[in-house]
C-alpha positions in Angstrom: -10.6 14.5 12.3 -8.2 17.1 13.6 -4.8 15.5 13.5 -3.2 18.9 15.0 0.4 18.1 17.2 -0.3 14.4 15.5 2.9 13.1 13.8 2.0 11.0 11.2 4.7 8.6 9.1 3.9 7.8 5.5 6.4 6.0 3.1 6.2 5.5 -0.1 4.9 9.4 0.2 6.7 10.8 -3.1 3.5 9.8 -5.4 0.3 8.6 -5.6 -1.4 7.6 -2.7 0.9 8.4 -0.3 1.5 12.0 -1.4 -2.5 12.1 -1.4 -2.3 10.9 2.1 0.4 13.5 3.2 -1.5 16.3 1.7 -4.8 15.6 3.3 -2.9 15.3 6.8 -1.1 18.2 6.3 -4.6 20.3 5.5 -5.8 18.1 9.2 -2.4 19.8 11.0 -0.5 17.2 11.4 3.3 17.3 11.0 4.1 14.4 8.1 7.2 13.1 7.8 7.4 11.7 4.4 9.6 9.0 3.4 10.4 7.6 -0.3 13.9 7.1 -1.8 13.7 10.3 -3.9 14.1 12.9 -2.3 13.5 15.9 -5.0 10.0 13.6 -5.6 9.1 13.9 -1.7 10.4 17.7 -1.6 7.6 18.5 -4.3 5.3 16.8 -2.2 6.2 18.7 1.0 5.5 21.8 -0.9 2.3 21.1 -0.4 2.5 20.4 3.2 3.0 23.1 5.9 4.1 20.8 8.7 6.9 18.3 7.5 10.0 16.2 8.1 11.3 14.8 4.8 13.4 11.5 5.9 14.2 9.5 2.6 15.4 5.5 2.7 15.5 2.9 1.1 12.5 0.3 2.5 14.6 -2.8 1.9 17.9 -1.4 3.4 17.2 -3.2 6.4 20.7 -2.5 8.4 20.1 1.0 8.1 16.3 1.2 9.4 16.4 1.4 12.9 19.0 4.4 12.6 15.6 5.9 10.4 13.4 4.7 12.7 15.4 7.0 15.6 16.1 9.4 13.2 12.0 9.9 12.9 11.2 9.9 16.4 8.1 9.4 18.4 5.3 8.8 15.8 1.5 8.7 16.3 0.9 6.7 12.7 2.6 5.1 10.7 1.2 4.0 7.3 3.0 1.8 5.2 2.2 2.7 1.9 5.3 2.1 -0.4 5.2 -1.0 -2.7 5.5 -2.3 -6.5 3.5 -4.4 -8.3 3.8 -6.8 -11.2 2.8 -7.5 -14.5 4.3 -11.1 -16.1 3.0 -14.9 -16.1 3.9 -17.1 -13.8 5.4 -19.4 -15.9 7.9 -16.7 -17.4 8.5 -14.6 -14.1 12.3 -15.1 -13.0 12.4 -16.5 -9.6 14.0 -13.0 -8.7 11.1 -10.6 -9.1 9.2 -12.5 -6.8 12.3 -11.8 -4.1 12.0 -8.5 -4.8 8.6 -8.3 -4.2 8.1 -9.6 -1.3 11.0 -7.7 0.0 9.2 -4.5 -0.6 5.6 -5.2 -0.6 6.1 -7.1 3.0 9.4 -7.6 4.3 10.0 -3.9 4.4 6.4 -2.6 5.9 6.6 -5.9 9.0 10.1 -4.7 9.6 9.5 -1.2 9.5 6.5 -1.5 11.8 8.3 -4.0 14.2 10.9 -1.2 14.9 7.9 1.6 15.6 5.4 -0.7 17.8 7.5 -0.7 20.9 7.3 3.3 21.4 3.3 2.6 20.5 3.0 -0.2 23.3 5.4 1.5 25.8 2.9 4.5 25.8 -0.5 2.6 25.0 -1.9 4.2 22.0 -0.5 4.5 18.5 -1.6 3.4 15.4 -0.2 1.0 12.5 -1.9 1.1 8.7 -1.1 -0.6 5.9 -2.2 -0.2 2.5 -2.5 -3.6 0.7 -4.9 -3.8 -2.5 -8.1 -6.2 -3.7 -5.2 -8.2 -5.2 -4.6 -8.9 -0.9 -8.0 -10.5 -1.1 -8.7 -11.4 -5.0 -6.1 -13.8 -7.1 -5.7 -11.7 -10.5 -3.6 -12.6 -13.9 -0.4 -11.4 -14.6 -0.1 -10.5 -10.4 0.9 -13.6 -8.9 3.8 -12.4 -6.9 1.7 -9.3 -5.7 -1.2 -11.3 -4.9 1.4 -13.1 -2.8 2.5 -10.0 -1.6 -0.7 -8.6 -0.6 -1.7 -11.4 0.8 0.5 -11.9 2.9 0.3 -8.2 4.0 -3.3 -9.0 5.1 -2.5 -11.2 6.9 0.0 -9.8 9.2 -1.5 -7.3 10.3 -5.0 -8.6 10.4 -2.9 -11.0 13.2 -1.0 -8.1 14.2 -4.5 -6.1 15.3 -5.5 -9.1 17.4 -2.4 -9.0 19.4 -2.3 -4.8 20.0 -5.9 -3.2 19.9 -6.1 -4.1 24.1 -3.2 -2.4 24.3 -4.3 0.8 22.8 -2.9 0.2 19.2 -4.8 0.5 16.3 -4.3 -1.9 13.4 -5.6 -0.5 10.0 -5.4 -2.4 6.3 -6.4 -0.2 3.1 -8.1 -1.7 0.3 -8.1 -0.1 -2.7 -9.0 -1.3 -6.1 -7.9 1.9 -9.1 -6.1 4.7 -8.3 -4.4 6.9 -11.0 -1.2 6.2 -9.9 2.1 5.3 -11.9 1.5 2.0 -10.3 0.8 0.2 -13.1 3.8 1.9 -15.4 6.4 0.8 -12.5 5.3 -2.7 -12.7 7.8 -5.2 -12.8 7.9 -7.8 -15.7 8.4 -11.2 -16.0 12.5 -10.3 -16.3 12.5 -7.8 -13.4 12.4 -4.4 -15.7 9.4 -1.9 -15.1 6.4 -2.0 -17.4 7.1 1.4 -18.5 3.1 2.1 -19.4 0.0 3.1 -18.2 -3.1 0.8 -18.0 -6.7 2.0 -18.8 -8.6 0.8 -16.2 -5.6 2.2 -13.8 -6.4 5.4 -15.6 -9.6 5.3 -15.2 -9.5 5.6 -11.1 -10.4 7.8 -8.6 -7.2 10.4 -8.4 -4.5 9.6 -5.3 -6.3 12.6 -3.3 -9.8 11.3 -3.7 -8.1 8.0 -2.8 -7.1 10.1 1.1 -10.4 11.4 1.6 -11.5 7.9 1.6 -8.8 6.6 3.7 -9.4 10.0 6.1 -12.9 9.2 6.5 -12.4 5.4 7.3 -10.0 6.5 9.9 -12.6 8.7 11.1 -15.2 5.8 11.7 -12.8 2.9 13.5 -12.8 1.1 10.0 -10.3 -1.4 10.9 -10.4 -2.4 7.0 -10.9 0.6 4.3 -12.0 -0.1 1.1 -11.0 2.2 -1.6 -12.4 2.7 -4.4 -14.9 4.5 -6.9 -17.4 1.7 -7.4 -15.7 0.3 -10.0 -15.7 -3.8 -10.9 -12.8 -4.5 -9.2 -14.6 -3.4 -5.7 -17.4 -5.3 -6.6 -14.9 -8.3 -6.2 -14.5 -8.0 -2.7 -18.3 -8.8 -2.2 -18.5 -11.4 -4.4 -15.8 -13.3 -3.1 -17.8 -12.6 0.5 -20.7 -14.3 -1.0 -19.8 -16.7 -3.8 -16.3 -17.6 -3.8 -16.8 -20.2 -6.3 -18.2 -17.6 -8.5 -14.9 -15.4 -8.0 -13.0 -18.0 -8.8 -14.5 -19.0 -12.2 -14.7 -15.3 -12.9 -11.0 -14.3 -12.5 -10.4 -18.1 -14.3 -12.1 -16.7 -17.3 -10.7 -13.2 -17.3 -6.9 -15.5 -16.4 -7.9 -17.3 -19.8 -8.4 -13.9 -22.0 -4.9 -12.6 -20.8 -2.8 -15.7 -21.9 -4.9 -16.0 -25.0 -4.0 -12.4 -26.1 0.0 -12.7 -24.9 0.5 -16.0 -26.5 -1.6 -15.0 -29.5 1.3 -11.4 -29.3 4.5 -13.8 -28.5 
């Protein structure tokens, strides 16, 4: 697609994904504003970006958003792509991280959104993505408060959509499964630090630009839900939970079984 004169608004644009995304519009011709709270991390990015706005904020600063939001101006996308995941048990997760979550995997994108979809509606077209994860459709060990997270993002703007597509918004929500991203490493644990390591199977992804092209090319086709992925396992979750949920569940029950086994084994 040609996104030339487009202005497209990705957070969470300083790695990963996001910087994948802002890249690939930026070779489309779009002008990207990027958004992240570091700003040396999204300058780096920009560098590889010949139309951009650099607007850094913090996502869960919520007094200071709609000064962002003017700040940014008339938008034709915005994709809410900053989050953090999680890797603790339940049972030993401080009530806290959960808070925090939320707070950034879906507090921060509905707000953010709910200050950009009246310019949207006031001028009848627009369009709103949101990058979620299979954990927004698959229950998975260790991930509890970003399943919850996920989830929930799923289901806002899957509700959102039904509300705005006759009014010329588009409603997107992005599935992927492993991406090399520092995802993983910036976990939060079950006391609120981050992980601080990579993860194999994170490693083992398609790479944050192959991860665009994807997005880029559901875009492209009216997907209104993009799965990501490289044909790994953990896309093959999202069918089977189509067509055997029962089977999903005794799957991720058993795989749920191995990971306490091995930390209690380690404790």
């Amino acid at each position: 697609m040609n996104y030339q004169g487009q202005r497209i608004w990705i957070t969470g644009a300083s790695s990963g994904i996001g910087a994948g995304l802002a890249r690939a519009f930026g070779v489309a011709g779009a002008t990207v504003i990027l958004s992240g709270r570091n700003r040396e991390a999204l300058a780096a990015v920009a560098a590889d970006v010949p139309n951009n706005v650099i607007l850094p904020f913090e996502a869960t600063d919520h007094d200071l958003l709609p000064a962002v939001v003017d700040h940014a101006g008339p938008v034709d996308m915005l994709i809410n792509n900053a989050g953090i995941s999680q890797r603790s048990l339940a049972e030993d997760t401080e009530f806290d991280v959960y808070r925090t979550i939320m707070e950034v995997d879906f507090f921060a994108p509905v707000h953010l959104t709910k200050l950009v979809l009246p310019q949207m509606l006031a001028r009848g077209s627009g369009h709103v993505a949101a990058v979620a994860s299979v954990a927004g459709k698959v229950g998975s060990p260790q991930r509890t408060g970003y399943c919850a997270a996920k989830h929930a993002v799923m289901g806002f703007f899957d509700a959102l959509r039904t509300e705005v597509s006759g009014r010329g918004v588009k409603v997107t929500t992005i599935v992927p499964g492993f991406v090399r991203t520092e995802i993983g490493a910036r976990a939060l644990t079950a006391d609120g630090t981050a992980k601080g390591a990579g993860e194999d199977d994170v490693d083992a992804g398609i790479s944050a630009d192959e991860a665009a092209a994807i997005i880029l090319n559901g875009f492209a086709s009216g997907l209104r839900e993009i799965p990501v992925g490289g044909g790994g396992p953990e896309m093959a979750l999202l069918e089977l939970k189509r067509q055997n949920p029962d089977a999903l569940f005794d799957l991720m029950a058993q795989m749920g079984q191995g990971v306490v086994t091995k930390l209690k084994a380690g404790s």
